[in-house]
Structure formats: C-alpha cells, structure tokens
DRENSEZA-234377 format. One record per atom (N, C-alpha, C): residue in one letter; x, y, z. Coordinates in steps of 0.2 Angstrom, whole numbers, padded with zeros to 4 digits, always signed. Example, Ala and Ser with C-alpha at 12.3 -4.5 7.8 and 13.67 -1.06 7.14 Angstrom:
# DRENSEZA-234377
A+0066-0028+0039 A+0062-0022+0039 A+0066-0016+0039 S+0064-0011+0035 S+0068-0005+0036 S+0064+0000+0039 
***
This chain:
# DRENSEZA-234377
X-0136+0035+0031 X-0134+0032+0025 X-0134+0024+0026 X-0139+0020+0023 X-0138+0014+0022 X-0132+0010+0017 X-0129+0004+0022 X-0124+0002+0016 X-0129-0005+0013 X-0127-0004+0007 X-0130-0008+0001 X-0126-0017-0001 X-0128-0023+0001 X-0121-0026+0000 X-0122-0031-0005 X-0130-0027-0010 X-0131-0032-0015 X-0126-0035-0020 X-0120-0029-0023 X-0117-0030-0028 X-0112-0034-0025 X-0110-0034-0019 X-0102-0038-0016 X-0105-0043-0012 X-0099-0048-0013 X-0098-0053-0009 X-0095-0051-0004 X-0099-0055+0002 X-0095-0054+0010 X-0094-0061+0013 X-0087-0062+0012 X-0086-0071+0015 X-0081-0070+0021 X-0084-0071+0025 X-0079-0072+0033 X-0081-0064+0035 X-0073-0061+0035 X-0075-0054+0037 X-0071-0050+0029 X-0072-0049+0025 X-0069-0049+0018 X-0075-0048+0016 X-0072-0040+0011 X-0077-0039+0004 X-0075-0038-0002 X-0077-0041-0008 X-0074-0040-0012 X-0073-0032-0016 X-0068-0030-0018 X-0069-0025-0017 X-0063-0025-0025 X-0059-0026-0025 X-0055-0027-0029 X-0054-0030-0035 X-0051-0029-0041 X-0051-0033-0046 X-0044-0039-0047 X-0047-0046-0044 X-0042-0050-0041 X-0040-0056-0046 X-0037-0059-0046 X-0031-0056-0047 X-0026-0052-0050 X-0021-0048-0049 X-0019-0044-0054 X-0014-0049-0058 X-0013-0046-0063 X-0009-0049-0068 X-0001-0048-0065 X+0004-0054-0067 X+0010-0054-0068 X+0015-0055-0073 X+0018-0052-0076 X+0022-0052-0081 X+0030-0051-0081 X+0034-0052-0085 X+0039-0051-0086 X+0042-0043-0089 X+0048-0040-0085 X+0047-0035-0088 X+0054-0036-0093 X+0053-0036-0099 X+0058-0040-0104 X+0063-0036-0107 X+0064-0029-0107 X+0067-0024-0109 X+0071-0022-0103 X+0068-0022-0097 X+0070-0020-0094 X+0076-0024-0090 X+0073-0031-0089 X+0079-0038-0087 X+0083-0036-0093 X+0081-0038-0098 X+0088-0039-0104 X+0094-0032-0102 X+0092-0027-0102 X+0095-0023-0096 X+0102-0021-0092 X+0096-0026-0088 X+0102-0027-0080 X+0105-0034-0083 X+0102-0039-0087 X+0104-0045-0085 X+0101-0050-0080 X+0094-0048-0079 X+0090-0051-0072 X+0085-0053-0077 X+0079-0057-0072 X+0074-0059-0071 X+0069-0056-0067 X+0066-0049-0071 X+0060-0045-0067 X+0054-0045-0069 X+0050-0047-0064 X+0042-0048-0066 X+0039-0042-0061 X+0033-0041-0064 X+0029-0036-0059 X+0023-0037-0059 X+0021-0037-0053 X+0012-0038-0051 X+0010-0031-0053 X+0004-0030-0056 X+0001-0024-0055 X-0003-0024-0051 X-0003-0022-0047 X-0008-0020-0040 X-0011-0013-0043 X-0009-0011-0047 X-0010-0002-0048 X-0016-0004-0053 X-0019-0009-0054 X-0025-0011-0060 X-0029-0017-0053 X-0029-0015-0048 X-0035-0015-0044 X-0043-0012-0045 X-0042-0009-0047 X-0048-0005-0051 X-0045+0001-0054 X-0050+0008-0052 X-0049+0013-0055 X-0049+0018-0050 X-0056+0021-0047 X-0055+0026-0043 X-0053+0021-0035 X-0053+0014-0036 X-0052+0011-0031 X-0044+0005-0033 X-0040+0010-0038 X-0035+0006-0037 X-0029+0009-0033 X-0023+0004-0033 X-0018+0003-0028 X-0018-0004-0022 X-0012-0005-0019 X-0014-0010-0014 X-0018-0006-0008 X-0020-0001-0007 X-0023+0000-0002 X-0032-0004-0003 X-0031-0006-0008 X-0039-0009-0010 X-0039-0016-0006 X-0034-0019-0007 X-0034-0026-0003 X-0034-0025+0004 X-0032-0019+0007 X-0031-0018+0013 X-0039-0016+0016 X-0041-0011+0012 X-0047-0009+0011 X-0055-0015+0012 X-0053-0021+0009 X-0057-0025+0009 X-0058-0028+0015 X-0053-0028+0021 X-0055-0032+0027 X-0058-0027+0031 X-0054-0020+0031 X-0057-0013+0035 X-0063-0012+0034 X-0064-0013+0028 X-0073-0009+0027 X-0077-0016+0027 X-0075-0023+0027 X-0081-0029+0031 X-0081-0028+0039 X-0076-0024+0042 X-0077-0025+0049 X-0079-0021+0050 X-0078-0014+0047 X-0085-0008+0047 X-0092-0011+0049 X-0093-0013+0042 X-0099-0014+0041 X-0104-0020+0046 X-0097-0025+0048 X-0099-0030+0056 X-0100-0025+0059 X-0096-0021+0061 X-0098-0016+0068 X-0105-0011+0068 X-0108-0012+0061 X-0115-0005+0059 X-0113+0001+0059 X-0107+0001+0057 X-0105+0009+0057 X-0107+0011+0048 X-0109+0016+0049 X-0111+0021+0043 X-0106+0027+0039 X-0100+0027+0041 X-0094+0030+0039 X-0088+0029+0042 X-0083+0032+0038 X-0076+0029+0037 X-0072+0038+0038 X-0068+0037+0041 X-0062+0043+0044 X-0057+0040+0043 X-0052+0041+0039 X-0044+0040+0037 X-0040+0048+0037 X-0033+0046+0036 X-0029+0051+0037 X-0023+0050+0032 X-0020+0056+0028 X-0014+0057+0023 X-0012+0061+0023 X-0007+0063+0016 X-0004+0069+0015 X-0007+0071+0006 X-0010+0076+0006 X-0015+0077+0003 X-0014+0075-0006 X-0010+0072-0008 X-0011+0066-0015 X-0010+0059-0010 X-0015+0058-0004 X-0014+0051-0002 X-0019+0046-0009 X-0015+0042-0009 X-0016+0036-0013 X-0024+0032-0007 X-0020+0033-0001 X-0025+0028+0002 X-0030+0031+0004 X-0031+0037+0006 X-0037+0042+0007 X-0039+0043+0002 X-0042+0041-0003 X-0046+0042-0011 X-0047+0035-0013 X-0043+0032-0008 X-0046+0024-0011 X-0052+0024-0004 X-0052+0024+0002 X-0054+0023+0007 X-0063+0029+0006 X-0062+0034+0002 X-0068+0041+0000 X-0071+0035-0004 X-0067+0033-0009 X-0070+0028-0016 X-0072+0023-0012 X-0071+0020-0008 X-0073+0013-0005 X-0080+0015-0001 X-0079+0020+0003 X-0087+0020+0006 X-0092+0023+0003 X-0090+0028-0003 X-0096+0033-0007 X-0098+0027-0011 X-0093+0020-0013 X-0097+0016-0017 X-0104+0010-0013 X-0101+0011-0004 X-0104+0006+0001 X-0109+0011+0002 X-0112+0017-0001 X-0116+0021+0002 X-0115+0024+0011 X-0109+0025+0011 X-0109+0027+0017 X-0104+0035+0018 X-0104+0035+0022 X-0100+0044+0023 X-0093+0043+0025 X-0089+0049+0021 X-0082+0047+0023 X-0079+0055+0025 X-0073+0055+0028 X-0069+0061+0030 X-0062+0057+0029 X-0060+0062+0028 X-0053+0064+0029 X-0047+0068+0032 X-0041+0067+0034 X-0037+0072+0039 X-0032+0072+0033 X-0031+0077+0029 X-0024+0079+0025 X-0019+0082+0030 X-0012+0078+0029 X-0008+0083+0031 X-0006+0089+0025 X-0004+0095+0027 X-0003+0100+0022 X+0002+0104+0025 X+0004+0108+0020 X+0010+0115+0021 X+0007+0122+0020 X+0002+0121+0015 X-0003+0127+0012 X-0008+0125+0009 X-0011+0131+0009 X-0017+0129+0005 X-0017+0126-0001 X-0020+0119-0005 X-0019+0118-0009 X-0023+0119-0015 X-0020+0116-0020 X-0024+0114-0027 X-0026+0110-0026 X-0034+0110-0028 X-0040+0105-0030 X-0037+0100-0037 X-0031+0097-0036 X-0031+0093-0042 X-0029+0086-0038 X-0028+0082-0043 X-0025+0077-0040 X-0028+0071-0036 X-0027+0067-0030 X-0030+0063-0026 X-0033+0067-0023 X-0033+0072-0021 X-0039+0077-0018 X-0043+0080-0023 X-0042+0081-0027 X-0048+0083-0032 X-0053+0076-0032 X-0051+0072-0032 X-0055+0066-0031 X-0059+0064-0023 X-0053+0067-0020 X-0057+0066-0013 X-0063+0069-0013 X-0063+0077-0014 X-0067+0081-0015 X-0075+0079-0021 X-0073+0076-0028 X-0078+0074-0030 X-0081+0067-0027 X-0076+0065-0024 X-0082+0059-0022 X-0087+0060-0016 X-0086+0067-0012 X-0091+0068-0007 X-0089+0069+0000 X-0082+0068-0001 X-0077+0067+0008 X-0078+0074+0009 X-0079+0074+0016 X-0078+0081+0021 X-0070+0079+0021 X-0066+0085+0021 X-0061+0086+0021 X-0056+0090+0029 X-0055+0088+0031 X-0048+0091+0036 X-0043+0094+0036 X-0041+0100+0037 X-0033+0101+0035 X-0028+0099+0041 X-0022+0099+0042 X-0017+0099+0048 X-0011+0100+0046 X-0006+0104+0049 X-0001+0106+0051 X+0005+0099+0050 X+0012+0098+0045 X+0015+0091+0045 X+0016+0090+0054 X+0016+0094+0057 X+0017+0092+0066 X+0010+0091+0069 X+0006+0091+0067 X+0001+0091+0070 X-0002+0085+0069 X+0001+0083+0062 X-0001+0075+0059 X+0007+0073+0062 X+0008+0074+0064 X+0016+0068+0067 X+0011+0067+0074 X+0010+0071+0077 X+0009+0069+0085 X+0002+0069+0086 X-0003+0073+0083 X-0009+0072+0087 X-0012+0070+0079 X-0011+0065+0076 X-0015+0062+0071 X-0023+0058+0074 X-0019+0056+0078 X-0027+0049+0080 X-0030+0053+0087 X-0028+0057+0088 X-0030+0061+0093 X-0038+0067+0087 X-0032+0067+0082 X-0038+0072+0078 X-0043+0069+0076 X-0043+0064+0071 X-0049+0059+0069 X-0053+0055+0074 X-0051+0057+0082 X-0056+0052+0087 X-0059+0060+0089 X-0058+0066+0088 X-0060+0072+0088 X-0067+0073+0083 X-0065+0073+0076 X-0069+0071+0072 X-0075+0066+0071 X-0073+0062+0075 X-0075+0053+0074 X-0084+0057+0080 X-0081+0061+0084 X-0086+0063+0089 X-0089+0067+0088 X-0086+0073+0084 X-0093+0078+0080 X-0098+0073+0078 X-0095+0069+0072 X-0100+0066+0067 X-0104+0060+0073 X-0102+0057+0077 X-0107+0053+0084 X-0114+0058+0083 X-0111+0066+0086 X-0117+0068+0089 X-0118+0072+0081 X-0119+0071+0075 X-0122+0070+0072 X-0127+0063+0070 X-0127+0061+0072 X-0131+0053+0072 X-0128+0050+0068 X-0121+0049+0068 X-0116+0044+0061 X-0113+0038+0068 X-0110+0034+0065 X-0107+0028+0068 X-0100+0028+0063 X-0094+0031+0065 X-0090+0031+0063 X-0083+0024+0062 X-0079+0025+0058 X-0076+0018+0059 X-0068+0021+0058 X-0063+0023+0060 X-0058+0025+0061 X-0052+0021+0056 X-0050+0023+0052 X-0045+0018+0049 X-0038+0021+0050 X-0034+0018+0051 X-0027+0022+0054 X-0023+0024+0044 X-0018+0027+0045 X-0015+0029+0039 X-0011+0023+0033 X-0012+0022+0030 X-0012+0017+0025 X-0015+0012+0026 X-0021+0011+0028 X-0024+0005+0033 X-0019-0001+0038 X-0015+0005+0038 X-0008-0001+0042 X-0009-0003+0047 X-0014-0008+0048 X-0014-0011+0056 X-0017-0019+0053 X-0016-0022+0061 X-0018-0029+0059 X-0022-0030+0054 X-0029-0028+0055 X-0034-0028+0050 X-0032-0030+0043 X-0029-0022+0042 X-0029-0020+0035 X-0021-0025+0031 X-0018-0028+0036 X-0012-0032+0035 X-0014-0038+0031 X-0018-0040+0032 X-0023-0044+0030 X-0022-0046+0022 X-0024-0041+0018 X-0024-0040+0012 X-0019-0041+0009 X-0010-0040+0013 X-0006-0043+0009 X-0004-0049+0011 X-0007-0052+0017 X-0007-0060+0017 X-0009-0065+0013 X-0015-0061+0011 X-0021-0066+0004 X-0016-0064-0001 X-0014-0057-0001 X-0008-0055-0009 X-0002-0062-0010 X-0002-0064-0005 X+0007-0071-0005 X+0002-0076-0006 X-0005-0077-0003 X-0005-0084-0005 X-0007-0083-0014 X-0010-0080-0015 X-0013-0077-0023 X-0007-0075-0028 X+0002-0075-0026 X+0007-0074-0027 X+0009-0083-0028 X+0009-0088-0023 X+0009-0092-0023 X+0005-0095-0031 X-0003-0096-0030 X-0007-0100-0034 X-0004-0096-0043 X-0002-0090-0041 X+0002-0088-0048 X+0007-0092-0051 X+0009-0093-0045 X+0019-0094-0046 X+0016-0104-0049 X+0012-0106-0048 X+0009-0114-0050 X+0007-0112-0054 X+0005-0108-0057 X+0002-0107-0065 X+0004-0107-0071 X+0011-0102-0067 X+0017-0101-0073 X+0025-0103-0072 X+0025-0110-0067 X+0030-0114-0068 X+0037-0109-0065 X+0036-0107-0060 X+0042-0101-0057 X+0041-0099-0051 X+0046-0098-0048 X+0046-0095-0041 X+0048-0092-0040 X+0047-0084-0037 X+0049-0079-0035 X+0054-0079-0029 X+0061-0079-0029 X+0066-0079-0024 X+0064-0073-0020 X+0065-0067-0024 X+0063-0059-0021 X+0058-0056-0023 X+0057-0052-0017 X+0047-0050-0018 X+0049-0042-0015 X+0049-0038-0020 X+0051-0030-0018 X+0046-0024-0019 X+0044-0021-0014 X+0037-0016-0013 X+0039-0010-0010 X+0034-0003-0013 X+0036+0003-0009 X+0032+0000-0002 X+0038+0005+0003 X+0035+0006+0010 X+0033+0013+0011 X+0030+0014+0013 X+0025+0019+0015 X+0022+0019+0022 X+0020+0017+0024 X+0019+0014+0030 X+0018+0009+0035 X+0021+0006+0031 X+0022-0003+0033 X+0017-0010+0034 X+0011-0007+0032 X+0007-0012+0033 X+0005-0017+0025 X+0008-0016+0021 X+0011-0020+0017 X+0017-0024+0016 X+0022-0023+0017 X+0028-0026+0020 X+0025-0032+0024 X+0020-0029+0030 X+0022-0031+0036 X+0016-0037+0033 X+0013-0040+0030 X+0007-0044+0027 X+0010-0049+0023 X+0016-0045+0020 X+0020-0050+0016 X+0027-0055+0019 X+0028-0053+0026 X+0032-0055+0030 X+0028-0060+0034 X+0021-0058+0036 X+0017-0064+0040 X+0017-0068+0036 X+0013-0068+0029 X+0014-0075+0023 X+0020-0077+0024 X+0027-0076+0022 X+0032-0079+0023 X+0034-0082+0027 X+0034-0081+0035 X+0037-0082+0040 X+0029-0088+0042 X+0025-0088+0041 X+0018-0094+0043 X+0020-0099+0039 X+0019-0098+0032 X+0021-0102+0025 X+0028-0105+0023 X+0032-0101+0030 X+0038-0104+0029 X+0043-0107+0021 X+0041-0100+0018 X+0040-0098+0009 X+0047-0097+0009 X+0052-0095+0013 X+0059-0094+0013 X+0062-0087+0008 X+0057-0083+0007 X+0056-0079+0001 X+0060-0072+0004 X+0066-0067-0001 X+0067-0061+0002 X+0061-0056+0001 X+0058-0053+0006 X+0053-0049+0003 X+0057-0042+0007 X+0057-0037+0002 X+0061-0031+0004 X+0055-0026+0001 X+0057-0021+0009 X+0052-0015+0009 X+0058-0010+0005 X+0057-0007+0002 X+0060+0000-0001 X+0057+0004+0003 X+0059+0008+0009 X+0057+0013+0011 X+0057+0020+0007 X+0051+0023+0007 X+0050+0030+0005 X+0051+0036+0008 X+0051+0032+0017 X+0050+0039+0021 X+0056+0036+0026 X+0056+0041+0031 X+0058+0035+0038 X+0064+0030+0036 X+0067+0026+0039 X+0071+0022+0041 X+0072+0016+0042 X+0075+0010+0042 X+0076+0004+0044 X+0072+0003+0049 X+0074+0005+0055 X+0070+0003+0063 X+0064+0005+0063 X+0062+0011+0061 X+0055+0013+0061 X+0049+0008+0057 X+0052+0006+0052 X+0048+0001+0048 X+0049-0007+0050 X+0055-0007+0053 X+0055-0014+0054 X+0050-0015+0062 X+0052-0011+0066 X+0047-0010+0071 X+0036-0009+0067 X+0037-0005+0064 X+0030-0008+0064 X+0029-0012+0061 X+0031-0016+0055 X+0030-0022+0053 X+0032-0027+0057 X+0035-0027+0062 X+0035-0034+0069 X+0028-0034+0071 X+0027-0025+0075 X+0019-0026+0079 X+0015-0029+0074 X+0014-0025+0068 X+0006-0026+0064 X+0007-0036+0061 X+0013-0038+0060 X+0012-0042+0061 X+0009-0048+0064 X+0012-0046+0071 X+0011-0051+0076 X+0005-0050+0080 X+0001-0041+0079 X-0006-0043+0080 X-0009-0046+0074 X-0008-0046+0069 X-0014-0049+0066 X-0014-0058+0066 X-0007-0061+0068 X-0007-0067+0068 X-0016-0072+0072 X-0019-0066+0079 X-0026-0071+0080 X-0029-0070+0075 X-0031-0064+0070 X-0035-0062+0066 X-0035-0067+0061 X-0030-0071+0058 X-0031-0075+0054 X-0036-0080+0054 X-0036-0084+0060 X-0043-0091+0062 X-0051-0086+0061 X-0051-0080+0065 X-0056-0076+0065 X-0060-0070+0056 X-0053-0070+0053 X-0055-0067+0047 X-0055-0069+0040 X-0053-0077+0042 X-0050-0081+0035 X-0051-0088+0037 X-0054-0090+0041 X-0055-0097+0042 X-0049-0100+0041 X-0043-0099+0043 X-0038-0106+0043 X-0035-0107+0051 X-0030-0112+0050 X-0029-0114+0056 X-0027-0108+0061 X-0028-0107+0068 X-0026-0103+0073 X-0016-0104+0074 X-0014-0096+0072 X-0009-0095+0071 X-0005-0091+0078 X-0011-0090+0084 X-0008-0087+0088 X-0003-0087+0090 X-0001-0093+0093 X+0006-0093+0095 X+0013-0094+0089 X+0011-0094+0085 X+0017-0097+0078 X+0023-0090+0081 X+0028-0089+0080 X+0032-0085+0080 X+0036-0085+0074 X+0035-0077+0073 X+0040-0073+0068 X+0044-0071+0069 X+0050-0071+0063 X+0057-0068+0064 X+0058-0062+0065 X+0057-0059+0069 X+0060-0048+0066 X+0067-0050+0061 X+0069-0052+0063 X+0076-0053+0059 X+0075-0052+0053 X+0071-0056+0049 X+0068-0059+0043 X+0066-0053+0039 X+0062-0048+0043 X+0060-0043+0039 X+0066-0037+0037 X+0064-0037+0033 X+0072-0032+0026 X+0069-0026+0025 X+0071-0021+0026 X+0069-0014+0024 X+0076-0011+0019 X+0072-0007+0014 X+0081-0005+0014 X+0078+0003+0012 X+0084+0008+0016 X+0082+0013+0017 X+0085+0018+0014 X+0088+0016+0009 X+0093+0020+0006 X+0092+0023-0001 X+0084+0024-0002 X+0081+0027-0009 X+0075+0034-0006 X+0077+0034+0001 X+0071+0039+0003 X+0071+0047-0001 X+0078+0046-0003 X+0081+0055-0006 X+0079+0060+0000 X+0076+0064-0005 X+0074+0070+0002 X+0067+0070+0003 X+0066+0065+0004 X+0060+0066+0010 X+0053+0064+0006 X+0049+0062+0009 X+0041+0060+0007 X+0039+0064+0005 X+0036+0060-0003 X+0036+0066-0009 X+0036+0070-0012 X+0043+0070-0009 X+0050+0076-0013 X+0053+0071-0017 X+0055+0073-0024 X+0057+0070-0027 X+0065+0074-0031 X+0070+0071-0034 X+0075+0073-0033 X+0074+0071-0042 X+0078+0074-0047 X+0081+0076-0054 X+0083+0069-0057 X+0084+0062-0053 X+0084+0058-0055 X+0080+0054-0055 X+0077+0055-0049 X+0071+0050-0050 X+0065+0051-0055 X+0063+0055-0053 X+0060+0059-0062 X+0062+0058-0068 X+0069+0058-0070 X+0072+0057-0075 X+0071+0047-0076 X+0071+0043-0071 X+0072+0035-0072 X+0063+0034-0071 X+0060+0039-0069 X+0053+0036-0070 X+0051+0039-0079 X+0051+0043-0081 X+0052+0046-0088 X+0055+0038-0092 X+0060+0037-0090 X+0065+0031-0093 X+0059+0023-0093 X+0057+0023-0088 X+0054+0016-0087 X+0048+0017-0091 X+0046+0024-0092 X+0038+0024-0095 X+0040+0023-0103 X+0046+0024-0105 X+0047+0024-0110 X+0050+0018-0112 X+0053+0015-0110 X+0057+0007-0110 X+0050+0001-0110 X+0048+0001-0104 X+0041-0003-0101 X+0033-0005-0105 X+0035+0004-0106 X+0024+0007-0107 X+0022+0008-0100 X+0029+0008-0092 X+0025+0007-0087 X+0025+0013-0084 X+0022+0016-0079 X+0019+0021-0076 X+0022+0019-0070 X+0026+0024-0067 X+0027+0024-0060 X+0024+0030-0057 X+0023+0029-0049 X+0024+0036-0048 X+0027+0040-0043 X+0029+0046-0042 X+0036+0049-0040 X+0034+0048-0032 X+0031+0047-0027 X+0030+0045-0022 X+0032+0038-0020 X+0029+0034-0022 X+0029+0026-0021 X+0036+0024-0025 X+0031+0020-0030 X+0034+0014-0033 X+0042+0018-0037 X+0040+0025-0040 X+0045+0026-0043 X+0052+0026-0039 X+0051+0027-0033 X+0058+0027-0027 X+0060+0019-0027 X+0056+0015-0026 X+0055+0007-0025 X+0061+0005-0029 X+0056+0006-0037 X+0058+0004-0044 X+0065+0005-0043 X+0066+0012-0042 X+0072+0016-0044 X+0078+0012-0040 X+0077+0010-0032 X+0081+0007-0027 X+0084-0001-0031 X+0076-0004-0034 X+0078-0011-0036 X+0081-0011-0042 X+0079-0006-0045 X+0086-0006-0051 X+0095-0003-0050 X+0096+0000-0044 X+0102+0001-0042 X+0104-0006-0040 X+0101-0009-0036 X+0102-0015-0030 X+0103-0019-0034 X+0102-0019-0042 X+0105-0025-0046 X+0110-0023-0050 X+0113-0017-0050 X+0119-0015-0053 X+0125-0019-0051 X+0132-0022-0055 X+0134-0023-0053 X+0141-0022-0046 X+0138-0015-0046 X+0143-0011-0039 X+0138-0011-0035 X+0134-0014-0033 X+0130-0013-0029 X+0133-0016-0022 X+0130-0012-0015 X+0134-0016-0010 X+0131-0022-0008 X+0136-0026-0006 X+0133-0035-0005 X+0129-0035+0003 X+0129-0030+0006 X+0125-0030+0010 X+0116-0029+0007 X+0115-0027+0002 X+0109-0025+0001 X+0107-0026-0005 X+0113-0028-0011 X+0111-0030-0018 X+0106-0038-0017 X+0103-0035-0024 X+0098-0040-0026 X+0102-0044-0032 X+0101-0052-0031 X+0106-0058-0036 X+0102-0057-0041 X+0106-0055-0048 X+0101-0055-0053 X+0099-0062-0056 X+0100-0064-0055 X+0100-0072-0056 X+0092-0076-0053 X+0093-0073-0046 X+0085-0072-0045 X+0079-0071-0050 X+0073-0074-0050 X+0068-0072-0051 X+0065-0066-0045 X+0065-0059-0047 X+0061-0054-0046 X+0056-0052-0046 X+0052-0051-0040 X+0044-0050-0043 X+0044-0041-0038 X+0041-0036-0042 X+0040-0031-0042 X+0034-0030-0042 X+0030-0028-0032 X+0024-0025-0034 X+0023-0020-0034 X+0017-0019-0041 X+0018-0010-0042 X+0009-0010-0038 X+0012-0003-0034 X+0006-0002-0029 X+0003+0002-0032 X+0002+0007-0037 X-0002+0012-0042 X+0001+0018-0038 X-0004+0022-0038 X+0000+0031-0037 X-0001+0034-0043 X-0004+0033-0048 X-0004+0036-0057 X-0008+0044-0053 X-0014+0045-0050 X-0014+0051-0048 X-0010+0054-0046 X-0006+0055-0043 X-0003+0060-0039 X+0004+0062-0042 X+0004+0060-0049 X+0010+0061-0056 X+0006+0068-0058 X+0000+0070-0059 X-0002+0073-0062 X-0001+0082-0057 X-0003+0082-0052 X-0001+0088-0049 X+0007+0090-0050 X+0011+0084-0052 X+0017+0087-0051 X+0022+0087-0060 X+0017+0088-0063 X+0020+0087-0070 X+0022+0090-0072 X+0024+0095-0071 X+0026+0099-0076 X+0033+0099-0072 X+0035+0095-0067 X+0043+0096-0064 X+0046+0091-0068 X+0043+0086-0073 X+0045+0081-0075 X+0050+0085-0083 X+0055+0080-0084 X+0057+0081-0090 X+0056+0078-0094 X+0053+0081-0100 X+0049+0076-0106 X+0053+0079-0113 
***
C-alpha cells in the first residue's frame, strides 16, 4: 500500500489530521448550578471516524510513520478502544494497513468501536485481560513480524499513543488553549481531562511546567491510581522534552526540568474498574445530556465530568476540591461510540 500525502499537510514531523481548533464554550446551566465558571473544549468534534483526543496524538505517530516508510500501523485496547478506531481510521485514510490487539473477556459483539474497527479494514487480535497486562508489546512485536515477512513495514503505536511522540499532541493542545484564552479575554486557572493512559495529562503538564503557565491541570483517572499515572506522565514527559526542537522547531528543551510534584491525578472516580460503570454514573451522564445537549461517555469523560462536579461541591475535601471561583476548562476527549454497545444499561 502506497501512503498518499496529497490531501494533508506535513510540517516538521506533524500531519494534519484533525479538525483544529476545537471550540470552547461555556457551560452555563451547568456553572449556574454548582456556582462556578465551566468551560469545555470539545476535542470529541475532532472529526468523525477520527474523533477524540487521540487524533492530535495520532498526528505526530503517523508523520513519523510515514518518515520511517512504513506502510502500516499495529495498536492495542480494550475492544470499544476509542484510540484503536482512531489509529484503523487514521491509516485506512493514509492508504496504508492497520492491525489491532483487543483486550477481551469473550467473544464479542460486532457493534460499536469494533464494528468500526472491523469496517474500516483492521485485521483484528483477541487477548486474554492478563495477557494484555504483561505480554501486550511482546504481542504486537509478534504480529509486527508476521506482517515483516509478509512484505509490510510495520509502525508500532503503544496504547493510547502514550508515549513521547504521541504527547506531543497535547503540548500543541496548551499552546492552542493559550491563543484561545487571547481571543476570549480569560484564563483558565484549572484544566481537568479523562486519564486513560496518561499520555494526555502527561502533554499538558510538559506545556505547563516549560511555559511556566502556573495552570492546575488535573488528570481524573479512569483506571489505576495516583502513582501509576503520575509515574507515567513523569517518563512520557521528560522523554518528549528532546522531541520538541526536532518535531516542532522551537527552542531545545533538553535539559529544562519538570516538577513530578506538579502533576495532580485524582483517583477517586475510578468506581469499579475500566469501563464498568456504576448506577450513578449513568444516571449523571443521562443528567448532563439533558441539562447541556452534552454527550458524555461512560468510559472517559463521563467519570472525569462526574469527579469534576463532586470536586466542586461544597463538602468536597480541600485536599482535592476544585475553587469554583476558578475559571474551569473541561476537555471532553469524545467516546460517543462506545455509549451505544452499552445502552440499554442506561436509565432514560
């Protein structure tokens, strides 16, 4: 397969790939509410088959793809992966060949972010949740070398594209966050996103901590805990700090140092476990689509959302409550697929 690069721009190592920038607004039913000031980026109107923040992530991975001549793309999820149907859609659009490693329980239904995976062309992989815990990049570098000796040149993207690379994406997010905040006369105190894997967090704590932006950027984790997220948002950020001079043309940030301190996770909306979802959360994403017109979804943002509106109640604990007095910016990372496999658990 030939990649085609007449329709996209390629500047530095970056492809356009996204629909930039995403809008920000107020969410004004909502603040009057709590008594805050909440605004929310949609990142979920990145496109279509290619929406979500995994698309700005997406944009650095698949230009260094295509520097290296590689002809297809291997990622890895749980099979309504948001980023695995972004990363099928990103190369079936670059004319190139993709695979995927689902983690699974059972055989599943063709619906959903795998329904998509499936029509866009992906060869598919099942695996075991232990098998995708310990031997994940062991599998994909297993697969990566079928396809070798089938005449492919494979390009391996890790799970969420969370690694320096793909960190990328939410470094240009903060400066793009910035030329907003000039637009519309305001500045965002706190910056609050689903964690998932960390490679969004970790993009927006490089911004912060280089920019010296003073800004609280708070990961809600979805899965995992504190230390695990704040350990990989350290590495992934501190490897991408050479990346910058080399994939962005600005000044060399090698040695700057970043605070581990600085990065905030809060881990206390995880419920029971990576997309399992609990009676109320279903119940408050129902509430928001009806208050808003917004769409959350029960994986991601809906937990985020759900944690940032406890965190501004007024019993909230002062270890981890959000000042509603703050200016609030909520990125919604999309997920709208992966509501639809699960709908009928929803109370309407």
């Amino acid at each position: 397969m030939g990649t085609n690069l007449t329709k996209f721009a390629l500047t530095m190592k970056r492809i356009r790939l996204a629909n930039l920038p995403t809008k920000i607004y107020r969410l004004e039913r909502l603040s009057n509410e709590l008594g805050a000031n909440i605004y929310i980026k949609r990142d979920d109107q990145t496109g279509s088959e290619l929406t979500g923040n995994k698309v700005r992530k997406l944009e650095f991975e698949v230009a260094d793809a295509i520097e290296q001549g590689c002809d297809m793309l291997i990622t890895c999820g749980g099979i309504q992966s948001n980023h695995c149907r972004a990363t099928v859609a990103a190369a079936t659009l670059m004319c190139m060949k993709s695979a995927v490693l689902l983690r699974i329980s059972d055989e599943p239904p063709v619906r959903g972010n795998y329904f998509l995976d499936r029509l866009l062309g992906a060869d598919v992989r099942f695996c075991t949740k232990d098998e995708y815990r310990n031997y994940r990049q062991e599998i994909m570098e297993e697969m990566a070398e079928k396809y070798r000796k089938q005449g492919h040149k494979p390009y391996i993207i890790p799970e969420g594209a969370s690694n320096a690379i793909g960190t990328l994406g939410y470094y240009t997010c903060m400066q793009e966050i910035l030329e907003q905040e000039k637009q519309m006369g305001i500045t965002f105190n706190t910056i609050v996103v689903a964690t998932g894997s960390g490679g969004t967090i970790a993009g927006l704590h490089l911004a912060n901590e280089l920019g010296k932006l003073g800004k609280r950027c708070i990961g809600m984790a979805v899965c995992d805990d504190i230390k695990y997220f704040t350990d990989i948002a350290d590495r992934i950020s501190n490897e991408a700090k050479p990346l910058l001079k080399e994939f962005l043309d600005t000044e060399d940030y090698s040695n700057a140092v970043l605070l581990r301190d600085n990065i905030e996770i809060n881990d206390k909306y995880v419920g029971i476990g990576y997309a399992l979802s609990r009676p109320e959360e279903l119940e408050f994403i129902r509430k928001i689509a009806r208050l808003e017109g917004l769409i959350l979804d029960p994986v991601y943002t809906g937990k985020a959302m759900y944690g940032l509106w406890n965190e501004l109640q007024k019993n909230a604990d002062p270890k981890t409550a959000i000042n509603p007095e703050d200016n609030v910016l909520f990125i919604h990372t999309g997920g709208l697929f992966g509501l639809f496999p699960i709908s009928d658990t929803f109370p309407l």
